[in-house]
N, C-alpha and C positions, 0 to 999 in steps of 0.2 A: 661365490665365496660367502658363507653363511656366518654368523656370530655365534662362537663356540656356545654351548651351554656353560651357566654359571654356576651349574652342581657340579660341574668336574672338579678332580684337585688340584692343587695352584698346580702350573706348570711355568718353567720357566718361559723368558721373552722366547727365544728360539725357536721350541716346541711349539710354543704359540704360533710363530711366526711361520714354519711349515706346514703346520697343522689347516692353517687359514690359508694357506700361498699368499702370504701378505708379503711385498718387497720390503727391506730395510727404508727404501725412502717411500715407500705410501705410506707406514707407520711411522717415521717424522715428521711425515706432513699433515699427519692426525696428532700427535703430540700435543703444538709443534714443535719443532726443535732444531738443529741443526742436524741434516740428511747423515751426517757421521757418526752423530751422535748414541742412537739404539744400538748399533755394531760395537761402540767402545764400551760399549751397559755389557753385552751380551759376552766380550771378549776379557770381561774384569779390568778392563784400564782405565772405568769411569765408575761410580755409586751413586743411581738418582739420588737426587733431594728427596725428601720427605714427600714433598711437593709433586715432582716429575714423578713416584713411585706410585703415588694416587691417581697423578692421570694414566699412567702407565694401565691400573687395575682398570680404573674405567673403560679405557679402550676395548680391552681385551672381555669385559663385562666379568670383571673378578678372575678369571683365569690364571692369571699371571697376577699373586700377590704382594702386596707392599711388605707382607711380613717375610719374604725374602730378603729383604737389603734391612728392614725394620721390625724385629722382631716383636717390637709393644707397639697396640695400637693408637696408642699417646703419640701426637705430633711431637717431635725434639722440641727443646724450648728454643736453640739457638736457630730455628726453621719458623716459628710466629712472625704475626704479622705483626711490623714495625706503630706502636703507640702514640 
């Protein structure tokens, strides 16, 4: 299983996630996250953090963009780190 290139266009978690044959829990265990977690991302019943949406890209090495769930790429304010 190779690491997508990062010239593709964003694809969602899913497409990612076939594209790689990555399992739903090797990609929470890369996260990390709770193993349920990416499945409730992937099936709309969950919206990473600002936070989880960045590791999300990393993983995927930009593949899968934060500017899906985040369309500016300004951190939220109510997503900073606590002062």
């Amino acid at each position: 299983m190779g690491a997508p290139n990062s010239q593709l266009p964003s694809m969602t978690l899913r497409e990612w996630l076939d594209a790689t044959e990555m399992s739903l829990s090797a990609f929470a265990r890369e996260v990390p996250c709770h193993i349920t977690y990416p499945g409730k991302v992937i099936r709309g019943e969950a919206q990473p953090s600002y936070r989880m949406a960045r590791r999300f890209e990393q993983i995927t090495g930009g593949a899968v963009s934060r500017t899906q769930w985040y369309p500016s790429e300004d951190e939220p304010e109510d997503e900073s780190e606590p002062q």
